[in-house]
MIROTI-501706 format. One record per residue (C-alpha): residue number from 1; x, y, z; residue in three letters. Coordinates in steps of 0.25 Angstrom, whole numbers, plus 2048, in hexadecimal, padded with zeros to 3 digits. Layout:
{k: NUM | u: X | v: Y | w: Z | r: ALA}
...
//
This chain:
{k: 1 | u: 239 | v: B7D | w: EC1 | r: UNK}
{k: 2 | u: 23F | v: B72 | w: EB7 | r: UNK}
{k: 3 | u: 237 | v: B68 | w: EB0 | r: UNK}
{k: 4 | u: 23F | v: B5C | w: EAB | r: UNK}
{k: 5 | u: 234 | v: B53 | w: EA6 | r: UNK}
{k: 6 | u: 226 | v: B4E | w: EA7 | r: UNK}
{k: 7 | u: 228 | v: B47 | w: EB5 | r: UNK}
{k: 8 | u: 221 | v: B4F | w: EBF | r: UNK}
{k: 9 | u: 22F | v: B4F | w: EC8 | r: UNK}
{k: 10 | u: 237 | v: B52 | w: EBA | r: UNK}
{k: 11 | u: 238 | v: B61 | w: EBE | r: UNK}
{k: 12 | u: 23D | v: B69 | w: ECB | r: UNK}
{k: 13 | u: 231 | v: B6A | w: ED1 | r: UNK}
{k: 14 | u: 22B | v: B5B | w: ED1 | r: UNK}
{k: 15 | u: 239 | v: B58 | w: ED8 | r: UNK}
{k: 16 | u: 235 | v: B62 | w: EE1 | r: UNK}
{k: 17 | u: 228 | v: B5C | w: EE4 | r: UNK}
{k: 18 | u: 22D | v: B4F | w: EE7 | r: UNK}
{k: 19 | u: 23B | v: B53 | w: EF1 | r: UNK}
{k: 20 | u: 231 | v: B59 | w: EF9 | r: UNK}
{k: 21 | u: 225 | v: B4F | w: EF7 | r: UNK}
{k: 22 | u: 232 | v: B44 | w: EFC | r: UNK}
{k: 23 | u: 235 | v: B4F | w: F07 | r: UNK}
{k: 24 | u: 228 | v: B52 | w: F0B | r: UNK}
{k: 25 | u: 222 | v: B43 | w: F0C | r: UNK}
{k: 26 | u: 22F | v: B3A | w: F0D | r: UNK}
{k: 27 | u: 23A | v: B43 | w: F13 | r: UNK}
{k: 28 | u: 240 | v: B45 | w: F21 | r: UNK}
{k: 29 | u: 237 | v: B50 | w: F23 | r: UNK}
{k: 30 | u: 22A | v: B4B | w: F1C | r: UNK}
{k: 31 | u: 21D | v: B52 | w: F21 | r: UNK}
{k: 32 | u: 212 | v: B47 | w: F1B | r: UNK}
{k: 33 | u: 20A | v: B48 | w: F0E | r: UNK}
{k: 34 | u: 1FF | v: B51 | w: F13 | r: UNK}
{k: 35 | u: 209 | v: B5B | w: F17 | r: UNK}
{k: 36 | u: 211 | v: B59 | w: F0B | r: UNK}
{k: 37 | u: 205 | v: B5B | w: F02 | r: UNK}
{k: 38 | u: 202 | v: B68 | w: F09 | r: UNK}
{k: 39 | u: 210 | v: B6E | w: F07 | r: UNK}
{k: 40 | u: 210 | v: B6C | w: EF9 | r: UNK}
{k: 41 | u: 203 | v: B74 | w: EF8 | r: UNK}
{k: 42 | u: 207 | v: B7D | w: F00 | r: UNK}
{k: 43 | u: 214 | v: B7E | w: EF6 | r: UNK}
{k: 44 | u: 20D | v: B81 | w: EEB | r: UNK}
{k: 45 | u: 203 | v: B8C | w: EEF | r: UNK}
{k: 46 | u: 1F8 | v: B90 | w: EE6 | r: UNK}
{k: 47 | u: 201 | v: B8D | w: EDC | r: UNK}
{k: 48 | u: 1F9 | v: B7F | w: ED8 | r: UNK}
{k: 49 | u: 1ED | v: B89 | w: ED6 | r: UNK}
{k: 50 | u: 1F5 | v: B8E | w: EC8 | r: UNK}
{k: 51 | u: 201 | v: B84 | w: ECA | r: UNK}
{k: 52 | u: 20E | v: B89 | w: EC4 | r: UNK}
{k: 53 | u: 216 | v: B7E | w: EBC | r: UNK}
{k: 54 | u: 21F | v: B7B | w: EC9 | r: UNK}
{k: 55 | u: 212 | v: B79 | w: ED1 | r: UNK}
{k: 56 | u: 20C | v: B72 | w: EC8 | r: UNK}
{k: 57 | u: 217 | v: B68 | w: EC5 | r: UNK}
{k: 58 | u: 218 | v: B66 | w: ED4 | r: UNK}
{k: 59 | u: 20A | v: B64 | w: ED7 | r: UNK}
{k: 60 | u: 20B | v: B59 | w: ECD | r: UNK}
{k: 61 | u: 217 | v: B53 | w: ED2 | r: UNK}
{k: 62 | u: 20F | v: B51 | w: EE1 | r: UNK}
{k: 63 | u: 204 | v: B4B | w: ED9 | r: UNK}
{k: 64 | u: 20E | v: B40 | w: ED2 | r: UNK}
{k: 65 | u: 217 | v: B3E | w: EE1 | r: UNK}
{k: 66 | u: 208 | v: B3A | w: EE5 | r: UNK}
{k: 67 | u: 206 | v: B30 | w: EDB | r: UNK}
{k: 68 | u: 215 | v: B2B | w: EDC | r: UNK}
{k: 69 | u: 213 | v: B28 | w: EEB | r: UNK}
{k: 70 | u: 207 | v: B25 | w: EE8 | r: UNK}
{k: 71 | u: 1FF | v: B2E | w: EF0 | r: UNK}
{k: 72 | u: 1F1 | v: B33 | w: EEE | r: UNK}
{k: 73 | u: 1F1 | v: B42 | w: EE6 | r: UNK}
{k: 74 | u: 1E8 | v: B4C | w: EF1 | r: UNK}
{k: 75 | u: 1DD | v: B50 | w: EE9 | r: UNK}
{k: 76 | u: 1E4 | v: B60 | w: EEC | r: UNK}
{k: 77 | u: 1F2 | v: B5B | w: EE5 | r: UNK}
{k: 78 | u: 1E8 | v: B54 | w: ED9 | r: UNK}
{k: 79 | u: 1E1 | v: B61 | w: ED8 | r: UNK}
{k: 80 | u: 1EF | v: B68 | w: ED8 | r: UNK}
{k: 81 | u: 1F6 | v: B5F | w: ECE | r: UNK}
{k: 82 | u: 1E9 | v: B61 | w: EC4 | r: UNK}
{k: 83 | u: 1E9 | v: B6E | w: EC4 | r: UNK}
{k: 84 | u: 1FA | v: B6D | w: EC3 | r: UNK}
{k: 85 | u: 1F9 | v: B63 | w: EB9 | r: UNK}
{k: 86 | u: 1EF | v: B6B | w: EAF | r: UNK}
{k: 87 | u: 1F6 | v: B77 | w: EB1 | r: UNK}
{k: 88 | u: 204 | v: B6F | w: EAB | r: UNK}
{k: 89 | u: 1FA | v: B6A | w: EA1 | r: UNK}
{k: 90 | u: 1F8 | v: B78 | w: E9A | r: UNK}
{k: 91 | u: 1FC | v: B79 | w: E8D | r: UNK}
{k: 92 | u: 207 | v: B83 | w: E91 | r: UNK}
{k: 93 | u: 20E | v: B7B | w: E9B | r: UNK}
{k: 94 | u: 20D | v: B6D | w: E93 | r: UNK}
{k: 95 | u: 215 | v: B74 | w: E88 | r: UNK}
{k: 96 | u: 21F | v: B7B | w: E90 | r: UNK}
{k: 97 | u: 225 | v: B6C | w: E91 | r: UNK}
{k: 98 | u: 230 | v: B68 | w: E87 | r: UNK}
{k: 99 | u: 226 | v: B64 | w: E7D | r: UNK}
{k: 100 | u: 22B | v: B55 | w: E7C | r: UNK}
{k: 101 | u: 226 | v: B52 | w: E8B | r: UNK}
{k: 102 | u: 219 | v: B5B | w: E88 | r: UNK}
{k: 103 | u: 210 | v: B4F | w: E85 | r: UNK}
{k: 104 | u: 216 | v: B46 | w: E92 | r: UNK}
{k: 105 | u: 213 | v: B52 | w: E9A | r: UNK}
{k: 106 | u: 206 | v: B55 | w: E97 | r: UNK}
{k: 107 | u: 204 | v: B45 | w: E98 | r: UNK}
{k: 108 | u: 209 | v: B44 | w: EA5 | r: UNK}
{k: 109 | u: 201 | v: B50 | w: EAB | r: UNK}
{k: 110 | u: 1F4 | v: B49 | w: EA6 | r: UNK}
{k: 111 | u: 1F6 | v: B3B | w: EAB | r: UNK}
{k: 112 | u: 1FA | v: B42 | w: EB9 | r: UNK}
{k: 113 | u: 1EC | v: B4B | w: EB7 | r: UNK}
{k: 114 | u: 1E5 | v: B3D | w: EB5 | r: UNK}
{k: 115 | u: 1EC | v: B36 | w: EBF | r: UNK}
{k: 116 | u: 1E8 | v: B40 | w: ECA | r: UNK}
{k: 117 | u: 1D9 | v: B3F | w: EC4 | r: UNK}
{k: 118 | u: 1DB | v: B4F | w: EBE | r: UNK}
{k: 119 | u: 1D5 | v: B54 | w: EB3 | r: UNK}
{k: 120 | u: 1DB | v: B5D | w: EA7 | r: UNK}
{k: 121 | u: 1D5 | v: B6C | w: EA8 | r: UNK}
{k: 122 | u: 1D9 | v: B7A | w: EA5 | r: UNK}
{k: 123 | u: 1E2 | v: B81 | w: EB1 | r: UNK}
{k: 124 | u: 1DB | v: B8B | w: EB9 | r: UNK}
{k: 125 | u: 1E2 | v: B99 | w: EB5 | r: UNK}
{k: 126 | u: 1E5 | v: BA0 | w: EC5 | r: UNK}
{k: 127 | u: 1E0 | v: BAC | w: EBE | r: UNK}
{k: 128 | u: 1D4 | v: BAA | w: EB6 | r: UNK}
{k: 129 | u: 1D3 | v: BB9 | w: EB5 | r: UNK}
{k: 130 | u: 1E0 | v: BBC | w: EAE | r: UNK}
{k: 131 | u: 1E9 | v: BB8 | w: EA5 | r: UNK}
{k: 132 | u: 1F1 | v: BAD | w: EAC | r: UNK}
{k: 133 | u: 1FE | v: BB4 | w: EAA | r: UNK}
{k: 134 | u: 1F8 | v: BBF | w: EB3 | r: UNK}
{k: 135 | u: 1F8 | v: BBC | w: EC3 | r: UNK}
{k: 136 | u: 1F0 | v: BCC | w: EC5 | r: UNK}
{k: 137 | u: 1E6 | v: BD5 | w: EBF | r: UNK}
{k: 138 | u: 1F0 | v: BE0 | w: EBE | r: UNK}
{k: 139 | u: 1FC | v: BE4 | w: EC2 | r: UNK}
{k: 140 | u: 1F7 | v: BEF | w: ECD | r: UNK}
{k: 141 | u: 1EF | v: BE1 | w: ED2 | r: UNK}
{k: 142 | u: 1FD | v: BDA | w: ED1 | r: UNK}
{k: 143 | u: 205 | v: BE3 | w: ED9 | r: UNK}
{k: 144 | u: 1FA | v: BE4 | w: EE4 | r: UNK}
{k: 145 | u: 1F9 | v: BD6 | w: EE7 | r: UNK}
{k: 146 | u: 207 | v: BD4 | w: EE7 | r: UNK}
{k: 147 | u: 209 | v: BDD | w: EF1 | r: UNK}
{k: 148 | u: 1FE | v: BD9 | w: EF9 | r: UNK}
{k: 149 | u: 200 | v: BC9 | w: EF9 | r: UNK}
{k: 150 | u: 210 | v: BD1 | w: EFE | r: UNK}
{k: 151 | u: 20B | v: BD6 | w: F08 | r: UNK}
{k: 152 | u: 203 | v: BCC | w: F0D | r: UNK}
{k: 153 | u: 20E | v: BC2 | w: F0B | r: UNK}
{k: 154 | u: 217 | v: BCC | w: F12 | r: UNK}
{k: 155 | u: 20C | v: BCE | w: F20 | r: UNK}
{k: 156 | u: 207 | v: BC0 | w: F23 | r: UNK}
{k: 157 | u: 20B | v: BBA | w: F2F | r: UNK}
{k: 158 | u: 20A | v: BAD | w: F29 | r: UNK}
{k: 159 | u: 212 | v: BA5 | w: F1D | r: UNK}
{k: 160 | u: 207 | v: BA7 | w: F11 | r: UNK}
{k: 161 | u: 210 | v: BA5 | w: F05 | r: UNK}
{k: 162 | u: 20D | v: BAC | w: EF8 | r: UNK}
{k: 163 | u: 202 | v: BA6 | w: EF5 | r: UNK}
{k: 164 | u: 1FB | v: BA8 | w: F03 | r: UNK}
{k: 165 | u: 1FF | v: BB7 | w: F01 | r: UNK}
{k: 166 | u: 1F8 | v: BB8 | w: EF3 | r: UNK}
{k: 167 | u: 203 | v: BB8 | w: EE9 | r: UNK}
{k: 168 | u: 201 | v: BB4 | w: EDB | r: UNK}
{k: 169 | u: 201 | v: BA5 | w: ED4 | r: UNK}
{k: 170 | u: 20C | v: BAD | w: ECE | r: UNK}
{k: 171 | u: 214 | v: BB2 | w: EDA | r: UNK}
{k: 172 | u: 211 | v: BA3 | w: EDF | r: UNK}
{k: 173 | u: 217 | v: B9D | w: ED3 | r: UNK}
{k: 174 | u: 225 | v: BA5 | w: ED4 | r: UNK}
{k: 175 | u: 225 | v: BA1 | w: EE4 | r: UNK}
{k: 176 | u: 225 | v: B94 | w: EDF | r: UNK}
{k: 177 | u: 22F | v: B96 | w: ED5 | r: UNK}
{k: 178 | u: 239 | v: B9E | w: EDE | r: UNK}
{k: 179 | u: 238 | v: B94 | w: EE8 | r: UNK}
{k: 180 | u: 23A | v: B88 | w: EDF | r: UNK}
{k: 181 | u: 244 | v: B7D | w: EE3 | r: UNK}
{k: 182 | u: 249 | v: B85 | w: EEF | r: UNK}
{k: 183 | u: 23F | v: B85 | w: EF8 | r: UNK}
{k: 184 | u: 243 | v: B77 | w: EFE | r: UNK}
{k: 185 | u: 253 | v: B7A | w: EFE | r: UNK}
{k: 186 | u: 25B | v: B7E | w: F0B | r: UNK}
{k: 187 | u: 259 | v: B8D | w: F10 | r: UNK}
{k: 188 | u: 266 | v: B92 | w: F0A | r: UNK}
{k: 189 | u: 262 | v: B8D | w: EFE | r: UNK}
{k: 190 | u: 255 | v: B90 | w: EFE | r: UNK}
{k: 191 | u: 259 | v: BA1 | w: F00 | r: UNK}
{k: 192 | u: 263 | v: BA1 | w: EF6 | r: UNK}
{k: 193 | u: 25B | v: B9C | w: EEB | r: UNK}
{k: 194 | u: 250 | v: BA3 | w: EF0 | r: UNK}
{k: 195 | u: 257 | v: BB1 | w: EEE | r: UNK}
{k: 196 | u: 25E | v: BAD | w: EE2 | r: UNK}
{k: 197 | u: 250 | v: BAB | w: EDD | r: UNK}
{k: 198 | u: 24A | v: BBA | w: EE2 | r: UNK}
{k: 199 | u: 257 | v: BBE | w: EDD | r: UNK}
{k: 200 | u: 253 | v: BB9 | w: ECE | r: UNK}
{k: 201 | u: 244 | v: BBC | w: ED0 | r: UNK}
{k: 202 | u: 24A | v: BCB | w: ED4 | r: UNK}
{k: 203 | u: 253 | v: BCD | w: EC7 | r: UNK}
{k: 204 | u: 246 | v: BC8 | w: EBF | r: UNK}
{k: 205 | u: 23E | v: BD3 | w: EC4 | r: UNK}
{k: 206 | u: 248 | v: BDC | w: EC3 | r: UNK}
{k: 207 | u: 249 | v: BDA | w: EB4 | r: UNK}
{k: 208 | u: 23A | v: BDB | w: EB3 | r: UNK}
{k: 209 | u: 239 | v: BE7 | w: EBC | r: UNK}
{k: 210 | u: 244 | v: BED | w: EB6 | r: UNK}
{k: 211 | u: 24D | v: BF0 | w: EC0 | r: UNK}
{k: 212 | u: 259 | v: BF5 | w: EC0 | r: UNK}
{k: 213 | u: 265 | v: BEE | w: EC6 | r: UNK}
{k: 214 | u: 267 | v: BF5 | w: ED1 | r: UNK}
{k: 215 | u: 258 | v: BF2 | w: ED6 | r: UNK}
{k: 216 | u: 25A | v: BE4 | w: ED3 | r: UNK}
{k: 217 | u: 267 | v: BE3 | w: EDE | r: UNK}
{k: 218 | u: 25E | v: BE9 | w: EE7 | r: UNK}
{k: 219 | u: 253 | v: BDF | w: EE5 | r: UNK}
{k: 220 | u: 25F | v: BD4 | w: EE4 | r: UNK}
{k: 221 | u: 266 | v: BDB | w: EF2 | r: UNK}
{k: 222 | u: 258 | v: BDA | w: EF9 | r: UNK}
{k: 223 | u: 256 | v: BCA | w: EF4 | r: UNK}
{k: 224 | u: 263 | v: BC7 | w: EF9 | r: UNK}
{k: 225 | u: 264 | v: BCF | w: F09 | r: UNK}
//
């Protein structure tokens, strides 16, 4: 993700949004708003339910491409984008902006809020329970629902994703992350950076794990076969 300014298309993921909104609505192989609508959802997962900045950023660049072609904002996008929008609101994300463009930030994100008749209200926490840096009780709990949404990821007969299989906002987030800006480009492409990536992500948890470096060529080998 890059953010270059307070203009919803100012950052990697509002161009994004808009290649495929062209793509999808006004390109050789568009497939009609309804359709259109639906795979952006579908693209973000339950991820607008705790909405990481690169979905938030995006929901809220589908909700201005519909007031720039002037179309109606679906009541489910306006729910989205307010629930997007509060969550960039927070104190914490305001001021991780250079803090010259903090105020034109913030003052954007509230005159979209109003223009999509929103209104300004604490962002739920997914895990009411927990601290929100936690995602499980404990790390017994952790371990066995890993390994179960693994296996049912692994044993369906149908495409569920990682969401359907019952991973993590967490594990959501990093699929998102992983598959950022690649997802769209040609196979080849697509493969290499894939496994460049699981390559890095590898070598991360090989630090943390602390491995040595023979068990982390043999986690490289098995990426790269």
């Amino acid at each position: 993700m890059g953010a270059w300014g307070i203009d919803p298309f100012d950052c990697d993921e509002g161009v994004e949004i808009r290649e495929k909104w062209n793509e999808w609505l006004d390109g050789v192989h568009s497939v009609g708003y309804e359709e259109a609508l639906k795979r952006f959802f579908a693209h973000w997962g339950d991820a607008i339910n705790y909405g990481d900045t690169v979905t938030n950023n995006e929901i809220i660049a589908l909700v201005v491409l519909h007031f720039e072609y002037e179309r109606e904002v679906p009541k489910k996008l306006a729910k989205a984008a307010e629930d997007a929008i509060n969550r960039e609101l927070e104190v914490t994300e305001i001021s991780s902006w250079k803090e010259s463009v903090q105020q034109a930030r913030k003052d954007f994100l509230i005159s979209l809020l109003e223009k999509i008749g929103g209104s300004r209200k604490k962002p739920k926490n997914p895990n009411f329970f927990l601290d929100p840096a936690l995602q499980f009780r404990t790390l017994n709990s952790a371990k066995k629902s890993l390994l179960d949404s693994f296996r049912k990821l692994k044993t369906s007969r149908t495409r569920i994703g990682l969401s359907g299989a019952g991973f993590p906002s967490f594990m959501l987030t990093l699929d998102r992350l992983m598959n950022h800006r690649i997802w769209e480009k040609d196979s080849n492409i697509y493969m290499q950076a894939s496994n460049e990536r699981l390559i890095m992500l590898a070598t991360y948890i090989a630090i943390g794990a602390n491995y040595t470096e023979d068990e982390l060529k043999a986690l490289i080998d098995r990426i790269m076969r």
